[in-house]
LUMVEXRO-477332 format. One record per residue (C-alpha): x, y, z. Coordinates in steps of 0.001 Angstrom, whole numbers, plus 524288, in hexadecimal, padded with zeros to 5 digits. Example, Ala and Ser with C-alpha at 12.3 -4.5 7.8 and 13.67 -1.06 7.14 Angstrom:
2
ATOM;8300C;7EE6C;81E78
ATOM;83566;7FBDC;81BE4
//
This chain:
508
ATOM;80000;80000;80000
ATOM;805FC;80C8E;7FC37
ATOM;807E9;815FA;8084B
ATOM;7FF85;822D9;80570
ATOM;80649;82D62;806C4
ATOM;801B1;83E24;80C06
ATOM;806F7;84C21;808E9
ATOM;80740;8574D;80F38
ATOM;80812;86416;809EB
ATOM;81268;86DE2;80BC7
ATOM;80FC9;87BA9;813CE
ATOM;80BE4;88555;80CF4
ATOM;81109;893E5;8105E
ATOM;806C9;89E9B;813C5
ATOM;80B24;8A7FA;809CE
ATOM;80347;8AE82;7FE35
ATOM;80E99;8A816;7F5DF
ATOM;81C1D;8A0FA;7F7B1
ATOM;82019;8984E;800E4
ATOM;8215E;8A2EB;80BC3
ATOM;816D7;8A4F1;8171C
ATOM;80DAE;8B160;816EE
ATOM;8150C;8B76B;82257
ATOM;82149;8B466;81B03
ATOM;81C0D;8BB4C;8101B
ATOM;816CD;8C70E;816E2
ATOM;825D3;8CAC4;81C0D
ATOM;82BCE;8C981;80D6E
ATOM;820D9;8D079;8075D
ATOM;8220F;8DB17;813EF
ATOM;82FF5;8DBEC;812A6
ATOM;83019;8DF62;8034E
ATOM;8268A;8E943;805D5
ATOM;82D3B;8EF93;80F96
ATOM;83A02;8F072;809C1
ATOM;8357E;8F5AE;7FD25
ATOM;82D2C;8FEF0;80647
ATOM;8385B;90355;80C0B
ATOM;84055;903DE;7FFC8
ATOM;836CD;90C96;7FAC3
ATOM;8352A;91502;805A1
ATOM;8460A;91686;80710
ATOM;846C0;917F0;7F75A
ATOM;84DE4;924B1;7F8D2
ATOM;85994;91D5F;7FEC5
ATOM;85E71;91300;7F53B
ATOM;86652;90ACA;80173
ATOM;85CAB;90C04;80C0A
ATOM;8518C;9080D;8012B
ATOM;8580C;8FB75;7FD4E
ATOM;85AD2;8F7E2;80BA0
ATOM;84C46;8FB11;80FED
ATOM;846CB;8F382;80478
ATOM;85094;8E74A;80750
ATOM;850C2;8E5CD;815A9
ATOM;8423D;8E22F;81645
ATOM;8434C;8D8FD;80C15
ATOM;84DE8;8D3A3;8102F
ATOM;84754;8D165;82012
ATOM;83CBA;8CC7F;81AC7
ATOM;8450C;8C248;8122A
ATOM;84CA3;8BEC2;81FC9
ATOM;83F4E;8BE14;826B0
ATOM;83855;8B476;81E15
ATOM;8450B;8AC1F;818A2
ATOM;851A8;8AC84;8229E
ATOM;85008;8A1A6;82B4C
ATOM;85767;8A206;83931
ATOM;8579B;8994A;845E4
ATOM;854C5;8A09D;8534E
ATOM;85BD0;89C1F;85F75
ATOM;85881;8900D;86418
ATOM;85118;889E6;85B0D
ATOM;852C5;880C4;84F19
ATOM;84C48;8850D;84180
ATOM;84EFC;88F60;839EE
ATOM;8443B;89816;83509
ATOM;840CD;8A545;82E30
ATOM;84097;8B35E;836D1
ATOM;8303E;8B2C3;830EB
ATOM;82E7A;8A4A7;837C0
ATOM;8361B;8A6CD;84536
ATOM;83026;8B2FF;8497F
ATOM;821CA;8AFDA;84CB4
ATOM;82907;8A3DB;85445
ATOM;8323F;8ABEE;85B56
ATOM;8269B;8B634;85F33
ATOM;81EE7;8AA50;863F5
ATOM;82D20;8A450;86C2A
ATOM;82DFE;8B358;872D7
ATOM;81F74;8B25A;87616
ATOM;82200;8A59C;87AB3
ATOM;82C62;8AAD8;883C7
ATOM;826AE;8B607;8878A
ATOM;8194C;8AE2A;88BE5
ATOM;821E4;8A5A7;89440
ATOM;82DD8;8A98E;89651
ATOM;83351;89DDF;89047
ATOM;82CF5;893D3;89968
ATOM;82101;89141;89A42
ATOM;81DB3;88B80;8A7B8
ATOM;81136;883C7;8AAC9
ATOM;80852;889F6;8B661
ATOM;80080;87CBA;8B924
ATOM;80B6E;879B8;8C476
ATOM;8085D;8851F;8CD0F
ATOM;7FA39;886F8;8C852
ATOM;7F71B;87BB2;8CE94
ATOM;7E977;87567;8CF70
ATOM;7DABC;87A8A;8D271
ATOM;7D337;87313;8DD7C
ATOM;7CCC9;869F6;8D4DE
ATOM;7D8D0;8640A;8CE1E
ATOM;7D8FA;86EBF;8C389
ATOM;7E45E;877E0;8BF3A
ATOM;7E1C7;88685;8C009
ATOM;7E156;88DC9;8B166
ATOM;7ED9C;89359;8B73C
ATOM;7F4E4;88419;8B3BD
ATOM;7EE47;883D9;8A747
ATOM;7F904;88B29;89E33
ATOM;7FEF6;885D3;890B5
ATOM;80BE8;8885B;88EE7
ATOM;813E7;8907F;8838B
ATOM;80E3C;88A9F;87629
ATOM;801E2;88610;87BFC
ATOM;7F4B7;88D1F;879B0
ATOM;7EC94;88FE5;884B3
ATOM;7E3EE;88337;88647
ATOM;7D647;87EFE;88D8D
ATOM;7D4AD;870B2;88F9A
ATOM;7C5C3;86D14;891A4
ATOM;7C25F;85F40;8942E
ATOM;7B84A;85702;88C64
ATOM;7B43F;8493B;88A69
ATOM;7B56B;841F1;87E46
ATOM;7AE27;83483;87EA4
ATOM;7AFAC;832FF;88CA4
ATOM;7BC7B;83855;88CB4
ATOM;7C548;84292;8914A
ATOM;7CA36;84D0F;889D6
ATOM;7CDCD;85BFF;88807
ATOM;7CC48;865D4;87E36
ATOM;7D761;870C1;87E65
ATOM;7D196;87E71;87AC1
ATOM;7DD2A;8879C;876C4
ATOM;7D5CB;895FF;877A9
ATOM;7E1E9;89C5D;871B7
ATOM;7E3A2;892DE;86789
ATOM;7D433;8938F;86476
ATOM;7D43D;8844D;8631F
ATOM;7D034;8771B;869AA
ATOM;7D69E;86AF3;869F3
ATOM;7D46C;85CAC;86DCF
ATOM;7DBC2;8513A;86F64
ATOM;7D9ED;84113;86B6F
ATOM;7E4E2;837DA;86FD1
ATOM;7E5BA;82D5E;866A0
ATOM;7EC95;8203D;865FA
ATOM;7FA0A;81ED5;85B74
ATOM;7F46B;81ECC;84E3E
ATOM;8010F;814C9;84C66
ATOM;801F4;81B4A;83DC2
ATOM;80EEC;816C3;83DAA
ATOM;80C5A;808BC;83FB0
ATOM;8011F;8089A;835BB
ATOM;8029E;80319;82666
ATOM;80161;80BA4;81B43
ATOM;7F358;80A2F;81A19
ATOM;7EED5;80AA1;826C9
ATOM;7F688;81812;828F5
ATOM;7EE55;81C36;81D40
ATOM;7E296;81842;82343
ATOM;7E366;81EB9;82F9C
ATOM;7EA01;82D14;82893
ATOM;7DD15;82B59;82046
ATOM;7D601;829C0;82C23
ATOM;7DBE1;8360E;8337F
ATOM;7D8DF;83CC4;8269C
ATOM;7C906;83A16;829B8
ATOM;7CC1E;83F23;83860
ATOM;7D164;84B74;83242
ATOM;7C602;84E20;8292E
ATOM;7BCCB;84B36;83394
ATOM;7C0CA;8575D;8385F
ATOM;7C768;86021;82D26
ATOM;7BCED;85F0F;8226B
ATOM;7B0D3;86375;82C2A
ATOM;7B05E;87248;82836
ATOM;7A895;875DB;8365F
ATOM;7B052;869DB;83F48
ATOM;7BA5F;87328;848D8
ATOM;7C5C0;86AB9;84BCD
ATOM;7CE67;86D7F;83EFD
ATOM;7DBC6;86A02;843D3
ATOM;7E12E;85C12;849B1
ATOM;7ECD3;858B3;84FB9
ATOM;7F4E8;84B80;85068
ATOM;7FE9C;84A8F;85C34
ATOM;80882;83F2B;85CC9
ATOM;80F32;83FE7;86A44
ATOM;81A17;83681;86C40
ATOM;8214C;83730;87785
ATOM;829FD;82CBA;881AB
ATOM;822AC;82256;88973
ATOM;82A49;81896;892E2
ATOM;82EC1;80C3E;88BCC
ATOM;8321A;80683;898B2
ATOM;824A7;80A19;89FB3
ATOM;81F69;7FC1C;89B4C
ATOM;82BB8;7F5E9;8A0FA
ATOM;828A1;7FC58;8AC7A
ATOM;81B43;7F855;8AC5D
ATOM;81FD2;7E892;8ACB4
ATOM;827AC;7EA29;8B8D0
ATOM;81ED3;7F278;8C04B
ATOM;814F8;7E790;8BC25
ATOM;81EDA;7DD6A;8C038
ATOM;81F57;7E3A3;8CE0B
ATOM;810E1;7E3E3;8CE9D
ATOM;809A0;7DAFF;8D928
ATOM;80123;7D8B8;8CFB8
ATOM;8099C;7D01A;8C82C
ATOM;80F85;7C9E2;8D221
ATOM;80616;7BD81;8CFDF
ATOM;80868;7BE57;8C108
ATOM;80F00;7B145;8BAAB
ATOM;81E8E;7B410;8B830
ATOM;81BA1;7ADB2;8A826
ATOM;81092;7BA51;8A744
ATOM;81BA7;7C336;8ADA7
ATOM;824B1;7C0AA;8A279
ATOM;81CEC;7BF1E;8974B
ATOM;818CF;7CE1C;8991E
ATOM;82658;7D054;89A65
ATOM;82954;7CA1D;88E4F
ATOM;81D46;7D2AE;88775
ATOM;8212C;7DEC1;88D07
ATOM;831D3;7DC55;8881B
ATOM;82ACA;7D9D4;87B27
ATOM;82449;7E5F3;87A17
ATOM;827E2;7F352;8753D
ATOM;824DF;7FF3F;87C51
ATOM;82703;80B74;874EC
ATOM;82E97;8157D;87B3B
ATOM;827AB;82136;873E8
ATOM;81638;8237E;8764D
ATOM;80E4A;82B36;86A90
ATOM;80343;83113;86CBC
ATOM;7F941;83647;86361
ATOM;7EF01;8409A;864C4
ATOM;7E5AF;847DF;85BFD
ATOM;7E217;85598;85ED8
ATOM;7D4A1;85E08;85936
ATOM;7D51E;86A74;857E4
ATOM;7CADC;875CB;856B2
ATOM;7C9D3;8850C;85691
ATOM;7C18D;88C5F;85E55
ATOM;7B72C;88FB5;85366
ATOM;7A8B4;892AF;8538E
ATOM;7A27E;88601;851C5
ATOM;7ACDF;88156;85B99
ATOM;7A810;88A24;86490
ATOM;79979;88860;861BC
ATOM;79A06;879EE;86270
ATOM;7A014;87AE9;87006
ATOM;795A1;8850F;87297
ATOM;78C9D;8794C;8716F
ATOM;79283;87098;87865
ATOM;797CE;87619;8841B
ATOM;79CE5;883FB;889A6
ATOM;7AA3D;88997;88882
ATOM;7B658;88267;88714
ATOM;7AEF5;87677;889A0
ATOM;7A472;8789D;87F22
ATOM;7B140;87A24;8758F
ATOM;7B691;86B74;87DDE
ATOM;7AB8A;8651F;87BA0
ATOM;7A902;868C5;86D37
ATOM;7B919;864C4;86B47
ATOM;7B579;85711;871C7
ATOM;7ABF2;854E9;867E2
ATOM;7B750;856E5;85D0D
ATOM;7C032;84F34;865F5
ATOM;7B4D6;84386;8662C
ATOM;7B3D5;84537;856CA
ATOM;7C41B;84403;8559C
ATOM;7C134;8381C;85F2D
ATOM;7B77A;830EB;854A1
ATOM;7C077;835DD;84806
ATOM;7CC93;830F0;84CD4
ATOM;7C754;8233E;84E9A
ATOM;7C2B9;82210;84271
ATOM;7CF49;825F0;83DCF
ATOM;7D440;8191F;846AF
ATOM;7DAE6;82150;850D7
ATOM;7DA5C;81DB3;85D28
ATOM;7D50E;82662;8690A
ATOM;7DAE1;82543;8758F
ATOM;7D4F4;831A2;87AC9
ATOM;7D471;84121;87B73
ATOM;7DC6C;847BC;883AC
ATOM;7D705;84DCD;88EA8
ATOM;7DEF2;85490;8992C
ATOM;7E849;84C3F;89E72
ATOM;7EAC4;84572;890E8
ATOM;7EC90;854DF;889B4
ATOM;7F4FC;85791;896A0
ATOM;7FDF9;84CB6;8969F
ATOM;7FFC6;84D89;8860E
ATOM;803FF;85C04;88890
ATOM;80AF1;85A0B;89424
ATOM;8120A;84E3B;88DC5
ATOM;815D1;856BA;88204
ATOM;81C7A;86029;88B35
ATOM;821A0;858A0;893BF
ATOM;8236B;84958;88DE2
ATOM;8273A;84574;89D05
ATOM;819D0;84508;89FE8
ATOM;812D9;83983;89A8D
ATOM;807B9;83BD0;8913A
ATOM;8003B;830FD;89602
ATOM;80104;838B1;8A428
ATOM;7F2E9;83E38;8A3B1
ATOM;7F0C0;843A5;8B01B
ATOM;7F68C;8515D;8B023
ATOM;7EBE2;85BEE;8AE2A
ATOM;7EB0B;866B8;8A429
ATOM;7F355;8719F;8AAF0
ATOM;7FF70;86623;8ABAF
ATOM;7FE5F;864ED;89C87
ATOM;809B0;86D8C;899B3
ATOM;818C6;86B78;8A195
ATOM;81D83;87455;8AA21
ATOM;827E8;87C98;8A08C
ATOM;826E8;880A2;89360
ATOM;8337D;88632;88E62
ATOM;832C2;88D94;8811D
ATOM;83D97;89536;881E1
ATOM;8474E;88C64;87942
ATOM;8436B;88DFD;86B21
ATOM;846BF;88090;86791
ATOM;83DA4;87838;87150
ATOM;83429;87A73;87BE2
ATOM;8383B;874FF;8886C
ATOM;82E31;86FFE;89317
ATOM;82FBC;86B45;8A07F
ATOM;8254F;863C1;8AB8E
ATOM;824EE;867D1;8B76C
ATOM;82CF7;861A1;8C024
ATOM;836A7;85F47;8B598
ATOM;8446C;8643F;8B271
ATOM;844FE;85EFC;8A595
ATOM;83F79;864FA;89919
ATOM;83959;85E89;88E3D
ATOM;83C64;86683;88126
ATOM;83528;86753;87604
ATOM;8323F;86C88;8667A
ATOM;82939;86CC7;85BF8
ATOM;829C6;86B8F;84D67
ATOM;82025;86EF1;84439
ATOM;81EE2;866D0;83733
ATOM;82282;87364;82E82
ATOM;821BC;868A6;8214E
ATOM;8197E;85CF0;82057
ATOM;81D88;85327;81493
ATOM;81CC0;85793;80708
ATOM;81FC1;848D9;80188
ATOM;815F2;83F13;802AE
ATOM;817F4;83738;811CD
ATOM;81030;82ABD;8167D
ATOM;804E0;82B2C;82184
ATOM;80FCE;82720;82ABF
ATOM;81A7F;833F6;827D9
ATOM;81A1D;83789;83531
ATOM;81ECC;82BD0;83AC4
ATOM;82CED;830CA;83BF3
ATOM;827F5;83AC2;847A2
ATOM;81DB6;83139;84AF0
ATOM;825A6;8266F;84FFF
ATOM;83288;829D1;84A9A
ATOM;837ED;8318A;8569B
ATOM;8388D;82849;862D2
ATOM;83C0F;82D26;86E83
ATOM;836F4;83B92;86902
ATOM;82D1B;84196;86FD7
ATOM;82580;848E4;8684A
ATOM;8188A;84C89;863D0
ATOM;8140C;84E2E;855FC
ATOM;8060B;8583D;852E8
ATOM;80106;856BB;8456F
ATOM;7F681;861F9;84351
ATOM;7ECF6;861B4;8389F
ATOM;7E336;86D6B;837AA
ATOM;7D6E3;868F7;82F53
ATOM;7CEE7;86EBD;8246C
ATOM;7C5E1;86B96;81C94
ATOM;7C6B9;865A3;80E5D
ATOM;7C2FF;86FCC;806D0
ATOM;7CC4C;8798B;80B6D
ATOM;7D7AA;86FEA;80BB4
ATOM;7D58E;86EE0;7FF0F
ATOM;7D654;87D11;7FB9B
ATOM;7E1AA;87F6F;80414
ATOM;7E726;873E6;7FB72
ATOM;7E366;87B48;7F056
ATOM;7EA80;887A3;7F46A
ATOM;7F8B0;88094;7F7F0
ATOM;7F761;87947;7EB6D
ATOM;7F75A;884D1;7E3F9
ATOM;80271;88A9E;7EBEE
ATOM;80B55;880EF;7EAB6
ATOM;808AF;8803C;7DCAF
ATOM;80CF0;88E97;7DB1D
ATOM;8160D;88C9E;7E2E2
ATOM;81C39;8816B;7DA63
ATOM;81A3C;88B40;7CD60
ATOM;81EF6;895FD;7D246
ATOM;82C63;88DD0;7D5E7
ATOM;82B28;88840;7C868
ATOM;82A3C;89266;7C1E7
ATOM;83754;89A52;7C94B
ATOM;83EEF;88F41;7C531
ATOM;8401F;88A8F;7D3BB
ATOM;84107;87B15;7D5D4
ATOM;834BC;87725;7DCB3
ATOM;83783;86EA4;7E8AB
ATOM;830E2;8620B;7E7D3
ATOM;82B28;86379;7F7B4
ATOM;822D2;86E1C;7F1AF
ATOM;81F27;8655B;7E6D9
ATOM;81A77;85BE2;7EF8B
ATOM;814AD;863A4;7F877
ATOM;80CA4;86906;7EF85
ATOM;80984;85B17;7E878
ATOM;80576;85927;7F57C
ATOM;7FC83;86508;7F810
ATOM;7F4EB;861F5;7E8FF
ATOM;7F19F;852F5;7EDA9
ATOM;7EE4F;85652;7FC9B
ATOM;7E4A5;86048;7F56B
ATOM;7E12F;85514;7EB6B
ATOM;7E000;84A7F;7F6C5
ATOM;7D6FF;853EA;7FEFD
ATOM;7CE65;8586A;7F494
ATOM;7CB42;849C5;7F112
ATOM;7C934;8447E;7FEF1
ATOM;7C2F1;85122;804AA
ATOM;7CC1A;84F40;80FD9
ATOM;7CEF4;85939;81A85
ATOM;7DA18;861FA;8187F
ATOM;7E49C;863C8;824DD
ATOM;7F072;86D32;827FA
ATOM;7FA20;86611;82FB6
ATOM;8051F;86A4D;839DB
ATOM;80E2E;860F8;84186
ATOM;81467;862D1;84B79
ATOM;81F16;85BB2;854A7
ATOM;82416;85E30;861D8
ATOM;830B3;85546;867B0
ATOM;834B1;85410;876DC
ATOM;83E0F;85315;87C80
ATOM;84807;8533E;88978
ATOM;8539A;85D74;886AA
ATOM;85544;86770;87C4F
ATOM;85F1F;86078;8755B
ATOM;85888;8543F;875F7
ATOM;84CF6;85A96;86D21
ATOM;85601;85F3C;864A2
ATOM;8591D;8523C;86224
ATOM;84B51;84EB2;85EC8
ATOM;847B1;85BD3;85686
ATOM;8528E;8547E;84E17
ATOM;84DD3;847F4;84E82
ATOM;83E06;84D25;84B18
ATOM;84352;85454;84059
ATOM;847AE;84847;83979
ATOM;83CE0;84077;83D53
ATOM;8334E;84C0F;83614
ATOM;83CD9;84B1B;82B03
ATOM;839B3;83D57;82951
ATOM;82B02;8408B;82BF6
ATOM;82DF9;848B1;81E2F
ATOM;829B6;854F0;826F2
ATOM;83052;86113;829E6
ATOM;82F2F;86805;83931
ATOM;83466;873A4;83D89
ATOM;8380A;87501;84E2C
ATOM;82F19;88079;8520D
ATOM;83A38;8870D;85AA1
ATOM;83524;8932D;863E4
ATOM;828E5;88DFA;8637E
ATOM;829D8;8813C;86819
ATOM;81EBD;88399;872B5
ATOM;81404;88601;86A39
ATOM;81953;87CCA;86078
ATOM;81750;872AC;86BC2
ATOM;80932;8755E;86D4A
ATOM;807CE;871AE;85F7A
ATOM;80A0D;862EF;86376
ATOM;7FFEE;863AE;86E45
ATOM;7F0BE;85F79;86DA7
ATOM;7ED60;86C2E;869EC
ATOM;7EEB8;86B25;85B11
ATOM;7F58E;878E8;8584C
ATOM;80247;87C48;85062
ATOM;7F842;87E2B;8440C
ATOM;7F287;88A44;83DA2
//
């Protein structure tokens, strides 16, 4: 059976024309202006003419083109691309004073078990956040309502998909299956959640702990009376079996804006922040149904402790994920350093050692044809990585997929004659990228599929600064062989973080 094969397209700039970004634009078009404005105002003096009509030019040219590397962090970019970044890093700073400490320690707790609003404070990247219990079908779980971010999120935990260890055709089944999920929710002009968000965490587990297990068994009273020949024929299974030193989790994460009908159908169902819950737990039960028929196993929604101990794990990887009983205003660690450009550097309390962290962005997806399996090399191909991987996809219906399809087909076809005809050698990428684009148009037009913008995102852990070095190497490669491109997101590793939360951000 031949193995199917999927394209992305390549990202297309926000300029009226080019390959350059609108802003970019904007400060070359602003710079000729004002150096022929000036020329013409200084015309009477031939030298101080020439210099006022070159120097703009020639800022603007350094602006938008001359890459440099700040202090203390690793990629090289354009004057245009680090400033917003750098104004954000000074805000950063200036918010808190480099570190960010948590107030749940000396906020303490109300009479009834519950911490005081005072505990309940996000740190640097994190957007102010209400969590409002709910049940879905007879279970716990919580809705986060980010005010500032005007969005609400909710959370499934689901068991491995094991794409990996699938063949060919059953890999196709179940990406044709998530396909269905997707339109479910993407081709429903009115339906509000728009955006979903696939989180692969994969972090250290004990190999030893079932060891451990077989003599604390073996100590037991209750085995005391067991026959010595049933004694050592379960040591004998448990020699013969692996244990993996490395546990993956998987969630899935809906996401919707605060909108009218939002609001109205919460209006109707309950007041407030809980009429919003409730109305989220019905899209939560709906994601529920979908992704069993797309033969994805449920374990459950998160609800406090299970959101607390994800978060808290991702912070701090010392604390086990499967530790559930820390509440809300324990979700975050005790530090959060973001002075360092290169990492973000968090501490528990109680603790004199730092975990250190950073995020890459997927900056180029692959422009040559890749199985259903490409991302196997980040997947599983890293042991003893912690990490955690956020693929984003923000929906929309068919019909304007297809006319956004429409519109970057006929750019990169101008694109490709305009090269042509200044004698420039095309590069083949942009050939295939834009072979790509005209049958992704082709393919959704036929099948009336759901169109989908997609971000990834992947944040590594780990114990010392030089240690994560290490592994920023060792990703890099593994992307390369993923046929996808990152870039480390350096002075704004905080907020960069938050993109590999529950909370299904990082996308426009």
């Amino acid at each position: 059976m031949s193995t199917r094969t999927y394209q992305f397209g390549k990202h297309r700039p926000t300029g009226l024309v080019g390959r350059r970004d609108l802003g970019e634009q904007v400060v070359l078009g602003g710079g000729a202006v004002t150096g022929i404005l000036f020329g013409y105002l200084f015309n009477g003096v031939t030298a101080i003419a020439a210099t006022c009509l070159v120097l703009p030019i020639l800022l603007a040219l350094v602006i938008v083109y001359a890459p440099y590397r700040p202090k203390g962090t690793s990629q090289r970019r354009t004057f245009y691309r680090w400033w917003r970044i750098n104004r954000y890093h000074r805000k950063a700073l200036r918010r808190t004073g480099g570190v960010w400490v948590s107030p749940a320690v000396e906020a303490g707790v109300r009479r009834n078990g519950t911490p005081p609003d005072a505990a309940l404070v996000e740190p640097e990247g994190v957007t102010g956040m209400t969590w409002v219990p709910v049940t879905v079908r007879g279970q716990q779980a919580v809705v986060v309502l980010q005010p500032e971010a005007g969005c609400v999120t909710a959370t499934l935990e689901i068991a491995s998909p094991g794409l990996g260890g699938k063949e060919v055709g059953e890999q196709i089944v179940a990406l044709e299956r998530w396909g269905e999920l997707l339109d479910a929710f993407g081709n429903v002009e009115e339906h509000p959640v728009k955006r979903i968000q696939v989180l692969a965490r994969q972090m250290k587990s004990d190999p030893y702990a079932h060891q451990r297990y077989i003599a604390q068994r073996d100590e037991s009273a209750a085995t005391t009376d067991a026959p010595q020949w049933l004694k050592d024929s379960y040591d004998v299974l448990a020699n013969a079996v692996s244990t993996s030193a490395e546990e993956h989790r998987y969630y899935i994460t809906i996401h919707a804006r605060f909108t009218r009908d939002l609001a109205a159908e919460g209006a109707a169902r309950g007041t407030g922040d809980e009429g919003i819950a409730a109305a989220m737990a019905a899209y939560l039960d709906e994601l529920w149904s979908r992704a069993e028929d797309a033969d994805l196993s449920v374990i459950a929604p998160l609800d406090e402790g299970r959101m607390t101990a994800f978060i808290r794990n991702s912070y701090d990887p010392d604390h086990a994920i499967w530790d559930t009983d820390l509440r809300q205003a324990h979700a975050f660690p005790r530090n959060v350093d973001v002075r360092d450009g290169a990492h973000v550097a968090t501490r528990a309390a109680g603790s004199t050692d730092s975990w250190y962290h950073a995020t890459a962005a997927v900056v180029g997806w692959p422009t040559s044809p890749v199985g259903p399996d490409f991302l196997s090399p980040l997947l599983i191909g890293m042991p003893d990585v912690i990490r955690t991987i956020s693929i984003t996809q923000q929906l929309e219906p068919n019909d304007k997929a297809v006319e956004r399809m429409l519109a970057e087909d006929t750019n990169n076809q101008a694109e490709i004659d305009r090269d042509r005809k200044r004698g420039k050698n095309i590069d083949p990428r942009d050939q295939i990228a834009a072979s790509a684009t005209g049958s992704r148009g082709m393919t959704l037009a036929s099948s009336g599929a759901a169109g989908s913008a997609v971000v990834g995102y992947i944040t590594i852990s780990s114990r010392s600064a030089e240690e994560l070095e290490r592994t920023k190497r060792t990703t890099a490669s593994r992307a390369r062989n993923a046929h996808l491109r990152i870039e480390w997101l350096d002075l704004e590793h905080a907020r960069a973080f938050a993109t590999t939360l529950p909370l299904a951000g990082g996308i426009k």
